[in-house]
N, C-alpha and C positions, 0 to 999 in steps of 0.2 A: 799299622804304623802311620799310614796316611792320616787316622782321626787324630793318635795322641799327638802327629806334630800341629796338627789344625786345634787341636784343646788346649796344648802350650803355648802355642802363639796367641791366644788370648788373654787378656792378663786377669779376667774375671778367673780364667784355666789355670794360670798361675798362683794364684793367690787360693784356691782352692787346694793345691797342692801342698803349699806353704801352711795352712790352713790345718789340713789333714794331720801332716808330718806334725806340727807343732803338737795338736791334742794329741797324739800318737804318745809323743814322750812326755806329758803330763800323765798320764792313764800308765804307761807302762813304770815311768818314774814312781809312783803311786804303791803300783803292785811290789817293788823292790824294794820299798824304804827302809824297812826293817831290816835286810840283809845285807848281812855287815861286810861281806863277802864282795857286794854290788857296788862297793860305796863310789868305784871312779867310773863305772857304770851310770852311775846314776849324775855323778858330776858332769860328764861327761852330753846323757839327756838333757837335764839342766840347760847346758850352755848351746845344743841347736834347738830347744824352746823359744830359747830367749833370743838368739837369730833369727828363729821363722818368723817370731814375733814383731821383731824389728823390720825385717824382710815385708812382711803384708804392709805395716804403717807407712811404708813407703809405695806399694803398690795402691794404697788408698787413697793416694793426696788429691787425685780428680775427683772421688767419686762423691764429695758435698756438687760441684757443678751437676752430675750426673742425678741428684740424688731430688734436686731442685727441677731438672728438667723431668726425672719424672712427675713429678708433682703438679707441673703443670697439662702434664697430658692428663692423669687421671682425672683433674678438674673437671674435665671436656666429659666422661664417662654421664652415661642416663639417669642408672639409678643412684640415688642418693646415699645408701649404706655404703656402697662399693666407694662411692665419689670422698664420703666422708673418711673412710678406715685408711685407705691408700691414700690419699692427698695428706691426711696427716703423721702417718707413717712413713711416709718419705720425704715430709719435714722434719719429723723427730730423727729420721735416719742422717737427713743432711748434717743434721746440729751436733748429733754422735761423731758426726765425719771432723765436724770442725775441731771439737773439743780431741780429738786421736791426733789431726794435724799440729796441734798445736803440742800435746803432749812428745811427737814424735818429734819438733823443734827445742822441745826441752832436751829430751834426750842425749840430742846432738850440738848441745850448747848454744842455737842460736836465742833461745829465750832464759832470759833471767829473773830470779824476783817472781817467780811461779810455784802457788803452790799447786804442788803434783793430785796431790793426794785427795783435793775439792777437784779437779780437773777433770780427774778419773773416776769419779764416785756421778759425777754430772752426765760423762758417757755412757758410762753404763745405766746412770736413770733414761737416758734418751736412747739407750740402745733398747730396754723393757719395754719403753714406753710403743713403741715401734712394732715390736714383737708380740704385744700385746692386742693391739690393732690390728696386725696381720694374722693374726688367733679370730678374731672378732669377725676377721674378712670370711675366714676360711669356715667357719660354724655358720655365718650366714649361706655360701654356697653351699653347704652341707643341708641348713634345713631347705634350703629353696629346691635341691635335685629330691630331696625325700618325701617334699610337698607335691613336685611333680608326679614322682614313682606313683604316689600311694594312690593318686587317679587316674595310672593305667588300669583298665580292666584285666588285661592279663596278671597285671601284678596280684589284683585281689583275688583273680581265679589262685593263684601259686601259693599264697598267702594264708586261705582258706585250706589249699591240700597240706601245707606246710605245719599248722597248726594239729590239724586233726589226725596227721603222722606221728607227731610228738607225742608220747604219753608218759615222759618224767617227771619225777613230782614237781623243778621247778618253772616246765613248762605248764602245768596244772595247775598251780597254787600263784602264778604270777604271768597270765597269757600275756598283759599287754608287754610287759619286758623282753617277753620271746617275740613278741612281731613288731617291737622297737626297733630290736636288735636285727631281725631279719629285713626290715625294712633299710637298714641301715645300708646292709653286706648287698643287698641289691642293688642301691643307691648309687653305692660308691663304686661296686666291683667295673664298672668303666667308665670310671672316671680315674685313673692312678695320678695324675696331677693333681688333684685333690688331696689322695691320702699323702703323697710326698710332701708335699708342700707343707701340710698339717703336721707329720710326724717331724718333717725339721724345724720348723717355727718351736712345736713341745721342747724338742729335745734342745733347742737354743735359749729356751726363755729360762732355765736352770741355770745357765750363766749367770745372766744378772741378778738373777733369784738368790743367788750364793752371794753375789760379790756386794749388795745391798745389805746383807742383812735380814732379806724379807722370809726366804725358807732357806735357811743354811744348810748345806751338807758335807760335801769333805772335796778332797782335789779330783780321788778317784771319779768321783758321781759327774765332777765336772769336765774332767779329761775326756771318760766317757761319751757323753751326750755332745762334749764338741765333737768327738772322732764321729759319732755316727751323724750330723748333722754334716759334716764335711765329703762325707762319702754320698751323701743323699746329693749332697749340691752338685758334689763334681758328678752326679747320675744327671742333674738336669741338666749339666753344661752339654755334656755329651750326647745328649737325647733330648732338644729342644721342641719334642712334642710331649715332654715330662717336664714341662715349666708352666706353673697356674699361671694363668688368664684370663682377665686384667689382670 
């Protein structure tokens, strides 16, 4: 009881919440549509969607300040990929913030003479834009522990038993795939920040992917990969040794 009241008092824990529940009834809304049976069911989804939805734009209105202050810590960072991906990824995050702030001021009538619909097409170009860096960030730690791995000597001892255990055809006919891939599953298996982090940025960059134009799919694929993207974060909120860093 003690963490979920310490996770809801943060409003990163909130909006994660809000977050979750939204994709929930997107995804679920999704699966009912055709059933004609669902239909105040589904109306019903529909409108705390569209709550959560409003619900988070409000909980978001600091985080352009937030967003800029990271940017300038990662400046400070050594190496230069890291320094690059993340400094401009929580620029493009900030500019996301600004264009959501402003569309959340349409909303609510205090802006007029707006169009929505270039607003919103800009956020989500700076939300991809963001998500794609953070993609970039996360391959690079990837090759960098795999580059390490692969010149443990015990690694090449386990490597070698590992290979000459396999005897199926697509370990035969394609080794270096099999000790890519093993390379990999060593690499990563302690590192779980790594693969979290990786598997939410995937499963988040299908958002914009959809709402661009650039690889379309349907509400389901995007309901989806929010809810599992929201359930991975609210795992980092609550287990702050499963948050990649930088």
């Amino acid at each position: 009881m003690e963490t979920f009241q310490q996770f809801t008092n943060q409003s990163q824990g909130r909006d994660r919440i809000f977050r979750t529940t939204q994709y929930a009834c997107a995804f679920i809304k999704y699966l009912l549509r055709n059933k004609s049976s669902r239909k105040e069911l589904v109306k019903k989804l529909q409108a705390l969607e569209s709550n959560m939805s409003s619900g988070r734009k409000l909980f978001r209105l600091g985080n352009t300040v937030n967003s800029i202050h990271a940017a300038r810590h990662t400046l400070q960072l050594s190496d230069p990929v890291l320094r690059f991906c993340l400094t401009v990824a929580n620029l493009n995050r900030a500019l996301y913030f600004i264009c959501d702030n402003v569309l959340w001021a349409k909303s609510i009538g205090m802006v007029s003479n707006l169009d929505k619909e270039r607003w919103s097409l800009n956020a989500s170009r700076f939300y991809f834009l963001s998500l794609v860096l953070s993609l970039t960030r996360d391959a690079y730690v990837i090759a960098q522990l795999m580059v390490r791995k692969a010149r443990e000597r015990e690694y090449q001892r386990k490597v070698h038993q590992h290979l000459n255990e396999q005897q199926d055809v697509a370990c035969v006919i394609i080794p270096e795939l099999d000790a890519f891939l093993f390379l990999a599953y060593e690499s990563l298996k302690t590192h779980p920040p790594v693969i979290l982090d990786t598997l939410k940025n995937v499963c988040d960059l299908f958002i914009p992917l959809d709402r661009l134009g650039i690889y379309p799919t349907n509400a389901g694929v995007v309901g989806f990969c929010g809810l599992v993207s929201s359930l991975l974060g609210i795992l980092a909120v609550l287990k702050p040794g499963l948050r990649m860093k930088p």
